[in-house]
Residue frames relative to the residue before (quaternion, step in Angstrom):
aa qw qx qy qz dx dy dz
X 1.0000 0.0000 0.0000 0.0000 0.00 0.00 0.00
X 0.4959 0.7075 -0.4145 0.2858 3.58 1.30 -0.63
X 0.7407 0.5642 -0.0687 0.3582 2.74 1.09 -2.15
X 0.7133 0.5164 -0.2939 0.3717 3.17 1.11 -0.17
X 0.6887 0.3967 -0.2639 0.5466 2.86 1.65 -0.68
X 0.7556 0.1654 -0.4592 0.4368 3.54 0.85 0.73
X 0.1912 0.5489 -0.6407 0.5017 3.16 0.17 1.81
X 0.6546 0.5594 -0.2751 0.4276 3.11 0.69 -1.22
X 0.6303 0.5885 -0.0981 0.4968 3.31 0.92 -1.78
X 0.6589 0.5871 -0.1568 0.4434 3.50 0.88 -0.98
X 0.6703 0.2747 -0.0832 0.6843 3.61 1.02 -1.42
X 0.5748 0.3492 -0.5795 0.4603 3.83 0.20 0.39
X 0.5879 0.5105 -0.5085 0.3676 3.74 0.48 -1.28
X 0.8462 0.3502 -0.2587 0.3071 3.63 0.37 -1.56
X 0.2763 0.7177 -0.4615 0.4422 3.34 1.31 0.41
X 0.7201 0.4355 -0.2242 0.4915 3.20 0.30 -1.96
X 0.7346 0.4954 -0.3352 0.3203 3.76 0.24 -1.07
X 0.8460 0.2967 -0.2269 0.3806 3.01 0.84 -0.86
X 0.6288 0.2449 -0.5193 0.5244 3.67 1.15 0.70
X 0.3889 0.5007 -0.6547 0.4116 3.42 0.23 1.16
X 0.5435 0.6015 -0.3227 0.4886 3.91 1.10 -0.66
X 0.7250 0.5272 -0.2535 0.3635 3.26 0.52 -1.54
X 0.7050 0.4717 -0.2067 0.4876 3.28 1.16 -1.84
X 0.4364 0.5837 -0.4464 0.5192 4.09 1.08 -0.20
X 0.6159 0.6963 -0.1416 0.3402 3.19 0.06 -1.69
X 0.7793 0.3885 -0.0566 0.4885 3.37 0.42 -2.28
X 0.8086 0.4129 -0.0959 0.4081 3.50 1.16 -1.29
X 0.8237 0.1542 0.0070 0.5456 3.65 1.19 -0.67
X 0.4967 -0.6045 0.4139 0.4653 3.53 1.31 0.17
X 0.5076 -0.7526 0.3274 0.2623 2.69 -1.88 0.79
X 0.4711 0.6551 -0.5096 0.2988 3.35 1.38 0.73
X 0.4981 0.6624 -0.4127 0.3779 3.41 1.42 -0.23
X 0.5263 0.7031 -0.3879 0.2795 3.41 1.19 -0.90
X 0.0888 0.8317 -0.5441 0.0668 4.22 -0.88 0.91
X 0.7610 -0.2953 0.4362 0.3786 3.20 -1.05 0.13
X 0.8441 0.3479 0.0200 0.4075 2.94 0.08 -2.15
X 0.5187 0.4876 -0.2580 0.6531 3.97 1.50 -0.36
X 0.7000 0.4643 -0.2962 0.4547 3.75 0.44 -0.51
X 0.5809 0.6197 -0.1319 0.5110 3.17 1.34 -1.39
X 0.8498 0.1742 -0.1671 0.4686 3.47 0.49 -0.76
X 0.5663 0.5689 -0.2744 0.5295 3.57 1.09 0.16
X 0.8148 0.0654 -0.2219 0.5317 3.46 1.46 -0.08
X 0.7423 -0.6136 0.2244 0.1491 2.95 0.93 0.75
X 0.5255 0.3632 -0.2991 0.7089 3.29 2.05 0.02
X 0.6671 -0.4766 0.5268 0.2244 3.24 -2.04 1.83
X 0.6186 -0.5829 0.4746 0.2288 2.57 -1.28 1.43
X 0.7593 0.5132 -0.2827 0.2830 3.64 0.79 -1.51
X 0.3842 0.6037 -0.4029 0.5706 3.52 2.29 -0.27
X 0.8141 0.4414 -0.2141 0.3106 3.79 0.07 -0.88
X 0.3154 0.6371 -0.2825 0.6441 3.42 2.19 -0.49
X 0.6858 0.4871 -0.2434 0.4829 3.84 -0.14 -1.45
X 0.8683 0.1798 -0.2328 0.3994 3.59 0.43 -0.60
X 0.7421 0.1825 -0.1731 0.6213 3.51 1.04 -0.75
X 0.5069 -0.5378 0.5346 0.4098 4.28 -1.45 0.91
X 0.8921 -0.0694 0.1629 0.4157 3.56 0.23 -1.17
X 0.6929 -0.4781 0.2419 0.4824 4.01 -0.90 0.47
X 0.6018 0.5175 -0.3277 0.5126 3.80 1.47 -0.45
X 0.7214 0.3880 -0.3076 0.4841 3.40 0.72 -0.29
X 0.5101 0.5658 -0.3687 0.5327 3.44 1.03 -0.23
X 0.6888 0.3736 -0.3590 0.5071 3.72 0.83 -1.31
X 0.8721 0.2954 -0.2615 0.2895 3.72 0.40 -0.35
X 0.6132 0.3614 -0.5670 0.4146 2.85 1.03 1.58
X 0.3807 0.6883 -0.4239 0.4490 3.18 1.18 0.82
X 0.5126 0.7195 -0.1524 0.4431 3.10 1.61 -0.77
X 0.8636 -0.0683 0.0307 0.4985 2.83 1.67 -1.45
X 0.0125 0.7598 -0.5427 0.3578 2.34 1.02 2.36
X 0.2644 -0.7196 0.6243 -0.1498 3.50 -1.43 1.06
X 0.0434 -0.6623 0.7032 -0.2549 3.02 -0.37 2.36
X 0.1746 0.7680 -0.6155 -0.0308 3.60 -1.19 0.36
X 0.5624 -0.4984 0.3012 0.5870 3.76 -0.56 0.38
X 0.7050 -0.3803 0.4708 0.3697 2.97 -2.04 -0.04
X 0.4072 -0.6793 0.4538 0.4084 4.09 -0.31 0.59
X 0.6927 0.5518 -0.4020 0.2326 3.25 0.63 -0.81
X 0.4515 0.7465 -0.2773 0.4025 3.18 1.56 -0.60
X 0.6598 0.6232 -0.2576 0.3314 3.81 1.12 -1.57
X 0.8094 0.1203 -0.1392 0.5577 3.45 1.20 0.33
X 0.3855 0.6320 -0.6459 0.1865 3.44 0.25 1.10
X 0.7080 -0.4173 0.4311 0.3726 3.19 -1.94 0.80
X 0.7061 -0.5403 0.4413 0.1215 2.99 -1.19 1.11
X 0.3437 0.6313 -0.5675 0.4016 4.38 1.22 0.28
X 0.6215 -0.4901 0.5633 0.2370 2.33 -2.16 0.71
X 0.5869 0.5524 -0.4119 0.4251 4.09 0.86 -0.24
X 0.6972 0.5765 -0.1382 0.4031 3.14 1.35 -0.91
X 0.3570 0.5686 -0.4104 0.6171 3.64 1.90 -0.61
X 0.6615 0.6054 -0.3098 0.3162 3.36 -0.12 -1.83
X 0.7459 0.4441 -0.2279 0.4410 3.72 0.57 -1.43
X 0.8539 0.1717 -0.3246 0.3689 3.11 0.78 -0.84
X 0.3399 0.6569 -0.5552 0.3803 3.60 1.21 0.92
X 0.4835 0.6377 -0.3336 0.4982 3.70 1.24 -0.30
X 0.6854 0.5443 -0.2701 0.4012 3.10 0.31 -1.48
X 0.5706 0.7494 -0.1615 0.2944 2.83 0.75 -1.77
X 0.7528 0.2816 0.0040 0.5949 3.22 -0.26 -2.05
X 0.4872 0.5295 -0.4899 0.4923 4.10 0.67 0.01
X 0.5521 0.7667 -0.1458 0.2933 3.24 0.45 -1.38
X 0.7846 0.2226 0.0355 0.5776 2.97 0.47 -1.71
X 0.6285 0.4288 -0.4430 0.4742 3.72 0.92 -0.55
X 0.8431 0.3085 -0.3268 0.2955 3.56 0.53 -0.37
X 0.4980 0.4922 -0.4196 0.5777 3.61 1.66 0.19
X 0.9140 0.1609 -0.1066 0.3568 4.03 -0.64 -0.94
X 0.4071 -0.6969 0.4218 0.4132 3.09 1.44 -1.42
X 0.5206 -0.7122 0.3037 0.3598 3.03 -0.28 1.65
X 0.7632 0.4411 -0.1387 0.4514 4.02 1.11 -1.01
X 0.5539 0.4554 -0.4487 0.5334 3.16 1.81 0.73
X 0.3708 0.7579 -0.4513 0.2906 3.76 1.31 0.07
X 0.7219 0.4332 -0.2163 0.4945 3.41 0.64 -1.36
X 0.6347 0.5828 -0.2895 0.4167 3.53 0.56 -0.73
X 0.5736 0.5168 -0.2476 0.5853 3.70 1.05 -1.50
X 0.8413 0.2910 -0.2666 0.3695 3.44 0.09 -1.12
X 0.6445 0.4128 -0.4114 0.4949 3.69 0.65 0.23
X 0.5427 0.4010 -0.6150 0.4080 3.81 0.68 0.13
X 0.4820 -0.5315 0.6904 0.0925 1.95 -2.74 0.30
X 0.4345 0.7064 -0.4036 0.3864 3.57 1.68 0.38
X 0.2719 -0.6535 0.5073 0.4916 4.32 -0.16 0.33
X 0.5221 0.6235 -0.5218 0.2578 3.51 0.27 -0.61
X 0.7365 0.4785 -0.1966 0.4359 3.90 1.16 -0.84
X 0.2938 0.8612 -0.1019 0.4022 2.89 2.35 -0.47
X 0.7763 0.0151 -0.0268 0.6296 3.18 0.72 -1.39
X 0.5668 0.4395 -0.5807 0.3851 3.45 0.73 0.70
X 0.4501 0.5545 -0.5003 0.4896 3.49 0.88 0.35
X 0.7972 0.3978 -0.1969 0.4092 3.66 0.70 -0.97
X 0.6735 0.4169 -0.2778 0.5436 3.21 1.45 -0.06
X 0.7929 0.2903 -0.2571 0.4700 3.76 1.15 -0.48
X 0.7142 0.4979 -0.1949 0.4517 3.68 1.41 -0.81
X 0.7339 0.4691 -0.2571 0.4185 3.37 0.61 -0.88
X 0.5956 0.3889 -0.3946 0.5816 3.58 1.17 -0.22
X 0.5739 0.3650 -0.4544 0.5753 3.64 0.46 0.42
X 0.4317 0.5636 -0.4704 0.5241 3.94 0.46 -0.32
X 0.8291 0.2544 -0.2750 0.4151 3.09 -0.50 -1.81
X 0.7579 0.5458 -0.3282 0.1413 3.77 -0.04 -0.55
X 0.5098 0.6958 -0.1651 0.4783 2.56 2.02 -0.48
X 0.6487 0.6202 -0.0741 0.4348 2.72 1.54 -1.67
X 0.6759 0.4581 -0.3129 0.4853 3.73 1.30 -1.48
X 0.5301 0.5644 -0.4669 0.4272 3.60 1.34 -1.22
X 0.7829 0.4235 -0.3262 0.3184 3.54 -0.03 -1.03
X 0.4753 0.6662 -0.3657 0.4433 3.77 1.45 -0.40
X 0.8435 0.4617 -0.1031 0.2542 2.98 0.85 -1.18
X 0.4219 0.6915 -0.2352 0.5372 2.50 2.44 -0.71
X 0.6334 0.5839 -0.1241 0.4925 3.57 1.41 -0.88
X 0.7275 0.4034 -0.2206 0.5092 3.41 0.69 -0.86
X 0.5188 0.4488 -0.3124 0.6571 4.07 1.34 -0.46
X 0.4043 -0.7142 0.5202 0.2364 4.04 0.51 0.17
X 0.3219 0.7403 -0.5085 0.2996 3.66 1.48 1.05
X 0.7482 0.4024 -0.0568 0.5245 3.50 1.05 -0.95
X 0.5230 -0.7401 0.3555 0.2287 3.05 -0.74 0.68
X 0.6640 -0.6057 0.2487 0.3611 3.35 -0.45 0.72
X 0.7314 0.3544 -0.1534 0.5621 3.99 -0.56 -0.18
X 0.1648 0.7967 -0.5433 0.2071 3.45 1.34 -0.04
X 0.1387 0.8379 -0.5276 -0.0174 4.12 -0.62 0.50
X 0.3155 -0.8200 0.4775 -0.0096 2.56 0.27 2.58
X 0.4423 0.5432 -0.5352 0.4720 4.47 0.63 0.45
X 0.8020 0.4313 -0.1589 0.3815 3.17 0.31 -1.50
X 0.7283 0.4562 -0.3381 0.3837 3.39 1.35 -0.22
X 0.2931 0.8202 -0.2245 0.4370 2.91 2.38 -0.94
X 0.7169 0.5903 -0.0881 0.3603 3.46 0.85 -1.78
X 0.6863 0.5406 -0.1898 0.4481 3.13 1.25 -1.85
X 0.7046 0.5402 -0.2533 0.3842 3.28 0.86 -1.57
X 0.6693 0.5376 -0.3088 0.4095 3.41 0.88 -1.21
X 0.6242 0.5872 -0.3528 0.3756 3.41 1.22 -1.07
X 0.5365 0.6199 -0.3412 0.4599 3.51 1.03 -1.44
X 0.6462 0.5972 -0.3508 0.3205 3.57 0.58 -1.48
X 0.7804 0.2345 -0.1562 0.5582 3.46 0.28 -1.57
X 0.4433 0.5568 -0.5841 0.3903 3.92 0.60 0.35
X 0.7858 0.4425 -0.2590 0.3459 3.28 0.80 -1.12
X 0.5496 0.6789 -0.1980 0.4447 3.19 1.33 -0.61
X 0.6476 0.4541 -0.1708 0.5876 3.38 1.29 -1.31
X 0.7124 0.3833 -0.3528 0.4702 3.88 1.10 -0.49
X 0.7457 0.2978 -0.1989 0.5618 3.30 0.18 -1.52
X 0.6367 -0.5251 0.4875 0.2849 4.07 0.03 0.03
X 0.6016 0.2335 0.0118 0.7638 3.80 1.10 -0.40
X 0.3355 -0.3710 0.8091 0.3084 3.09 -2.45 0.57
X 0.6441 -0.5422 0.5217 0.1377 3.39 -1.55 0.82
X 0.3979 -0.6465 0.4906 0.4279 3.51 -1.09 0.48
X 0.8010 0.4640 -0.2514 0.2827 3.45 1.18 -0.32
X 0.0733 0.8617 -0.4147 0.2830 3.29 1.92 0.26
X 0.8671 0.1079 -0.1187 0.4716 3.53 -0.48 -1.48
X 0.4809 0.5093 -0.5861 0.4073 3.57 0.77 1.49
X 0.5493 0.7418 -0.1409 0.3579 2.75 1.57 -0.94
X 0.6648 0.4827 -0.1599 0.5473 3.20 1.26 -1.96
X 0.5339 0.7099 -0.3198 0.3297 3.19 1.22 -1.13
X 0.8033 0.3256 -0.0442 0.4968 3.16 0.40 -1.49
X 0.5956 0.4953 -0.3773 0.5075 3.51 1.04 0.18
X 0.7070 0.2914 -0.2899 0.5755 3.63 0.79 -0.45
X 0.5035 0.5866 -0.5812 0.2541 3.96 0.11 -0.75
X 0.6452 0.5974 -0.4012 0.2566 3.36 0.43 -1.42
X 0.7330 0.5605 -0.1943 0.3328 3.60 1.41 -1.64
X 0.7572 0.3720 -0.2041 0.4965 3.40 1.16 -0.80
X 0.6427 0.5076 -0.5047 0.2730 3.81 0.76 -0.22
X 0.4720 -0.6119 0.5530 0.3115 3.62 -0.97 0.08
């Protein structure tokens, strides 16, 4: 039971560290990025962050190549409208507990590579899943044809960090919300 709960303990610290990084990064560049700025912005001892990364460059490059993908079970659900919903949850989980839901928009409009491959390592595997779900929704003749699962990709994500940027948090009710705001557009 230990071990689980520091695993647990383990993937929250590096949570915290590594969207303190991001939010450095997003807000002051990554030369601003330290030990001692990370350290006090999330809230884990500097001498805890030392232990894992030598220095603020090694820290940025293994963030770099960090690896988030959806939940597998997700990679094939039927195409329902309960099921969108779930993985709009997932989803907006996802991101609140890897980059930060209010580091999404930011990442995805630089022009730095460092944001680069956190787009490819935290966004685009949400992209695609969305993207098969909606394929599939298509291929079962539930959805409507020409369906244009980028542009919807886009919408949702926007909604996401709208809400986030208004109400302080995506809501627990959001991806009912989103839910019920898109279904209408894509069934057939």
């Amino acid at each position: 039971m230990n071990s689980v709960r520091a695993e647990r303990t383990r993937k929250e610290t590096d949570r915290k560290i590594m969207q303190a990084t991001v939010e450095i990064a997003v807000s002051k560049g990554l030369g601003r990025v330290s030990i001692e700025e990370v350290a006090r912005r999330s809230g884990v001892a500097k001498t805890t962050i030392y232990r894992r990364y030598r220095n603020a460059d090694d820290l940025l490059s293994k963030i770099t190549a960090l690896e988030i993908s959806s939940s597998p079970e997700l990679t094939d659900l039927a195409p329902t409208r309960e099921n969108l919903e779930l993985l709009l949850r997932r989803m907006a989980g996802r991101f609140a507990d890897s980059i930060g839901v209010k580091a999404v928009g930011i990442v995805l409009s630089s022009e730095e590579g460092f944001f680069h491959n956190i787009v490819r390592q935290v966004i685009d595997p949400e992209e695609r899943t969305l993207g098969e779900f909606f394929q599939r929704g298509i291929d079962a003749g539930m959805f409507i044809a020409g369906l244009n699962a980028k542009f919807l990709f886009g919408t949702i994500l926007g909604s996401m960090i709208a809400c986030e940027a208004l109400e302080g948090a995506v809501s627990s009710d959001w991806p009912h919300d989103m839910t019920a705001l898109i279904w209408p557009s894509i069934v057939r």
